[in-house]
C-alpha positions as CSV (number, residue, x, y, z in Angstrom):
1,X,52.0,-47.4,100.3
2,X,54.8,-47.6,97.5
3,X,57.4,-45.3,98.1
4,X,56.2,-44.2,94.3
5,X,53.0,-43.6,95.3
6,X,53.2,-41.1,98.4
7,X,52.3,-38.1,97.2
8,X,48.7,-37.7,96.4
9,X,48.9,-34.8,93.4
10,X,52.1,-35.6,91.8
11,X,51.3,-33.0,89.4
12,X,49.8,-29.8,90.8
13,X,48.3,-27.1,88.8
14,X,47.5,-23.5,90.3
15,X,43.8,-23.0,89.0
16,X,42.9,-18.9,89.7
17,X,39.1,-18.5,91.4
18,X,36.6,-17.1,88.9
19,X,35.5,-13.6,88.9
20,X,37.9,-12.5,90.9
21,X,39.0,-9.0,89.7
22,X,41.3,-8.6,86.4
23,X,44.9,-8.0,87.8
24,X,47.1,-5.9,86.7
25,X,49.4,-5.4,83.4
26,X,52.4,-6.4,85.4
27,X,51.6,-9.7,87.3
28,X,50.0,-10.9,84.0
29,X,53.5,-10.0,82.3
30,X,55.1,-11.6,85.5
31,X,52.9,-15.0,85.4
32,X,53.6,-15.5,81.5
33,X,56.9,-15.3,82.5
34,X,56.8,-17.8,85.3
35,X,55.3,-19.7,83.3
36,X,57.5,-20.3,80.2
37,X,60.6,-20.7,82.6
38,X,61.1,-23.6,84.6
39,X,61.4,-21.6,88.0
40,X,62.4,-25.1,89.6
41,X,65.1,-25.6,87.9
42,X,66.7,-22.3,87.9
43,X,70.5,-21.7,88.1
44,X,69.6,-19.7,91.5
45,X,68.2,-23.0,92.9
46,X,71.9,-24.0,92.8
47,X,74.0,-21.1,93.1
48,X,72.5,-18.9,96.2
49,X,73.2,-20.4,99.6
50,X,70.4,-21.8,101.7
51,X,70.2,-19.9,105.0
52,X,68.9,-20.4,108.3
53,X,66.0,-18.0,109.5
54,X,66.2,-17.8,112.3
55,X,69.9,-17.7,112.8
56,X,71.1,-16.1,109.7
57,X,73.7,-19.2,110.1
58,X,74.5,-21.3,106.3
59,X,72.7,-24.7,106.0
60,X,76.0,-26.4,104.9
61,X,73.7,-29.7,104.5
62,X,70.4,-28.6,102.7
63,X,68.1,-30.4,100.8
64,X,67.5,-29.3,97.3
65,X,64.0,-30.1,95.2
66,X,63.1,-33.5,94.3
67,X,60.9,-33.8,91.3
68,X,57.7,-33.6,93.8
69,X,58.8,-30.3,95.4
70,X,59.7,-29.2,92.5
71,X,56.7,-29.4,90.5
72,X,55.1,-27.9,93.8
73,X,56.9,-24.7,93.6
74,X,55.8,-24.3,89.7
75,X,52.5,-24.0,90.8
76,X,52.9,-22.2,94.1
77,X,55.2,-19.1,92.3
78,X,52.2,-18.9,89.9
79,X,50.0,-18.4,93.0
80,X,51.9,-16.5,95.0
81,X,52.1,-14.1,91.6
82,X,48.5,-14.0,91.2
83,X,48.0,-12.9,94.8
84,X,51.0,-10.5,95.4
85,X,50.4,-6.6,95.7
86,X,53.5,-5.2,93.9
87,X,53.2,-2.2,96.1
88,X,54.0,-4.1,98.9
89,X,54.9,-7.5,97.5
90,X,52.8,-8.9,99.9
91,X,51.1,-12.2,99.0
92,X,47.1,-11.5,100.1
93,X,46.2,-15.3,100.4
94,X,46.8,-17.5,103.1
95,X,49.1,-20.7,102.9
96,X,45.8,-22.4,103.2
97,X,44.4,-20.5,99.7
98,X,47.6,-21.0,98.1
99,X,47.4,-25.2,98.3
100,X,43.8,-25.3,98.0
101,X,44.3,-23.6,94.2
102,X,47.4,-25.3,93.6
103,X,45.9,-28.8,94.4
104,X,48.7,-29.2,97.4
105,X,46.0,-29.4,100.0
106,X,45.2,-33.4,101.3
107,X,42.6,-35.1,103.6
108,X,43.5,-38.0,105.4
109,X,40.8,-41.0,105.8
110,X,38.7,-39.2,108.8
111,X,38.7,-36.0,106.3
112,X,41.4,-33.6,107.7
113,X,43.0,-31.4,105.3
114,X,46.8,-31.1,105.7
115,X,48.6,-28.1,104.0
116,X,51.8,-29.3,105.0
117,X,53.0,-30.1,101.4
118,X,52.7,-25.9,100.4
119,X,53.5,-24.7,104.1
120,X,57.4,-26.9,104.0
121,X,58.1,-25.7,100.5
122,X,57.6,-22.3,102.2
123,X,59.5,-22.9,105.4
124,X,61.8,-25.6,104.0
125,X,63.2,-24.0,101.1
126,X,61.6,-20.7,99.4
127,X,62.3,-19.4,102.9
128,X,65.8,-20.3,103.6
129,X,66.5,-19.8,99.6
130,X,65.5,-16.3,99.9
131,X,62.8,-16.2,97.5
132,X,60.5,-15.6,100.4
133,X,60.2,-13.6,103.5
134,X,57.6,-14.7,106.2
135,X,56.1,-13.4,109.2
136,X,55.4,-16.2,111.4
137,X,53.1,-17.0,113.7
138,X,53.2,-20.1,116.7
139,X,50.9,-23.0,116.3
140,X,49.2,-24.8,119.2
141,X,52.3,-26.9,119.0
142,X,55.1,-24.6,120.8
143,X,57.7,-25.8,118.9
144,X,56.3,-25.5,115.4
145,X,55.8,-21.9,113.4
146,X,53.6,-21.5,110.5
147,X,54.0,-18.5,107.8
148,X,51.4,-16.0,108.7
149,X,52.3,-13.1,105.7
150,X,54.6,-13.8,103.0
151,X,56.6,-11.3,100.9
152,X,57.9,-11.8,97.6
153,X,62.1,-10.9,97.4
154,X,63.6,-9.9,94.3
155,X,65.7,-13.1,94.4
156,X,61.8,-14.4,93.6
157,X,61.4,-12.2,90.2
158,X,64.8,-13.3,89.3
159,X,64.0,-16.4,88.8
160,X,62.3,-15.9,85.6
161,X,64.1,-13.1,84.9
162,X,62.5,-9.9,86.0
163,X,64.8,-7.4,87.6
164,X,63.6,-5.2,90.3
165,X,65.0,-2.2,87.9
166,X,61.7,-3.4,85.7
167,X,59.5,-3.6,89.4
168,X,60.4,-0.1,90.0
169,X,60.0,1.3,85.8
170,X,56.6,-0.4,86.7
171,X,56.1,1.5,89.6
172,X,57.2,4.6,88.5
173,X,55.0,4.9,85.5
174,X,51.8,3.8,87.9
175,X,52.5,6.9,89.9
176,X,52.9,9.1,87.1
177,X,49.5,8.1,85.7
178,X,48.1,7.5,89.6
179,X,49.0,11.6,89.3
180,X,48.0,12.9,85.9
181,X,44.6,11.0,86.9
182,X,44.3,12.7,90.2
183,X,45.0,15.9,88.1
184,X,42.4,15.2,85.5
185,X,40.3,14.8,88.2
186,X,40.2,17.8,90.0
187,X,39.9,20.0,86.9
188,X,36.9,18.2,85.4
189,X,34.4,19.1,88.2
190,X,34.1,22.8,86.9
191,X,34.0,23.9,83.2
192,X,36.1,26.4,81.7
193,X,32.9,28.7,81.1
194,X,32.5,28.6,84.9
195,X,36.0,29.1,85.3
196,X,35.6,32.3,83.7
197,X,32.9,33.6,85.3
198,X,34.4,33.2,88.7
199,X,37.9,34.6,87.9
200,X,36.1,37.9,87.5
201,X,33.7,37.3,91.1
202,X,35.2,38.8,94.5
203,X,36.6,35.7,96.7
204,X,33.2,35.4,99.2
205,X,31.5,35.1,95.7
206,X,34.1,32.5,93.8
207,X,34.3,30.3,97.2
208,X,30.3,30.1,97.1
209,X,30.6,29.1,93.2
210,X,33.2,26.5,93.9
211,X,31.1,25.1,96.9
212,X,28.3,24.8,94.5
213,X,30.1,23.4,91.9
214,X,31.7,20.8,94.5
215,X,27.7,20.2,95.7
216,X,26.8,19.1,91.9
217,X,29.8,17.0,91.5
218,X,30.3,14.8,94.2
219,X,27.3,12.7,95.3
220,X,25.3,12.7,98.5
221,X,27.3,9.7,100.2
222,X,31.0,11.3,98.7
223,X,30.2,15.1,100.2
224,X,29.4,12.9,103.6
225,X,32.4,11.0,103.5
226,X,34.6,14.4,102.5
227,X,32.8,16.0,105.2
228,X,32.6,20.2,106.2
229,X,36.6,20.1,106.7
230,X,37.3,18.4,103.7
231,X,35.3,20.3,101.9
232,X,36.5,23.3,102.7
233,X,39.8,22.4,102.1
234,X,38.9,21.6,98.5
235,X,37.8,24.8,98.4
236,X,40.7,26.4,99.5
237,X,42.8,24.6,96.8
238,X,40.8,25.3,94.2
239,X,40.4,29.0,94.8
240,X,44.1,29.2,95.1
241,X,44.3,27.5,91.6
242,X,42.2,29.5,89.8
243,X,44.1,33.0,91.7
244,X,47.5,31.4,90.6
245,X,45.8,30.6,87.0
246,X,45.2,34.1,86.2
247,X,47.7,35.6,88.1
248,X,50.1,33.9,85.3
249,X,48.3,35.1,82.6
């Protein structure tokens, strides 16, 4: 095979499932970005130091991206985006996943897929780059390792220019509304007519009210799941919220 003809998908293209669920504000703002800059031919391709691994040691002699590999990783960081809890900045696909949607996987003549193309980009630079972290696993081969969970570095966001000052303002602001929701919720299940009515009832009497109102809100399979602890422990809180509630006033 001509030596300009050994690579199966010289241009791969990360192509999403479809109907998978609508993800969130920030890896759509994160993927636009990846995708104006040309993440493989960033300045941090050629200023951060390769390193080894597993030793920690410099790779004084280490291979940079051809045009191949480097049309390879435009497509893989769009995956790996698309995939990646930000929570965690764990990527939830597989290596396999990841070249199947990118178009890196290929079959040889008897029809075995090779992900080889997507797993060395990992391992052979993204890796030592620091773009990547991986967990590793051991093949059936002794000597060869395979990324089993891969997490995203904030060398990774810097290479189309998010900061991980912006990850955390992201972050931040989802706990704050993760918490003004949680608040919303608890107040909802009882109206302020109700709450009236048992500020003035003696605590035996107010605790049976909030159980009731608890009993209307939540359904059958929720009350099951809370269960007779949980449930009293709702109670609890509540009862202590109404008593510091008009305590105040």
């Amino acid at each position: 095979m001509p030596r300009k003809n050994y690579i199966c998908n010289p241009k791969p293209v990360f192509n999403p499932p479809k109907n998978e669920k609508k993800r969130s504000n920030f890896i759509c703002y994160a993927m636009k970005k990846a995708s104006e800059i040309d993440v493989a031919r960033s300045r941090l391709n050629y200023t951060l130091l390769a390193i080894d691994p597993k030793t920690g040691n410099i790779l004084p002699r280490f291979r940079r991206l051809n045009e191949h590999r480097a049309c390879a990783m435009r497509a893989i960081v769009l995956a790996m985006l698309y995939y990646c809890n930000i929570d965690s900045n764990l990527v939830e696909a597989s290596i396999e996943k990841l070249a199947d949607e990118c178009g890196l996987s290929t079959f040889s003549d008897s029809g075995n897929k090779s992900i080889t193309r997507a797993s060395r980009l990992i391992s052979e630079f993204l890796e030592p780059m620091g773009f990547v972290k991986c967990k590793k696993k051991k093949t059936q081969s002794t000597s060869n390792y395979i990324p089993k969970k891969i997490f995203l570095t904030p060398s990774f966001f810097m290479l189309f220019h998010i900061s991980q000052s912006t990850i955390n303002q992201y972050l931040s602001g989802q706990k704050k509304l993760l918490k003004n929701l949680k608040i919303k919720e608890k107040k909802i299940f009882i109206s302020f007519s109700d709450i009236k009515i048992i500020s003035k009832l003696d605590e035996k009497s107010a605790r049976n009210k909030i159980l009731n109102a608890l009993i209307n809100y939540y359904t059958a399979s929720e009350l099951t799941k809370i269960g007779p602890k949980g449930l009293k422990k709702k109670i609890d809180i509540e009862y202590s919220n109404l008593c510091k509630l008009y305590k105040k006033k």
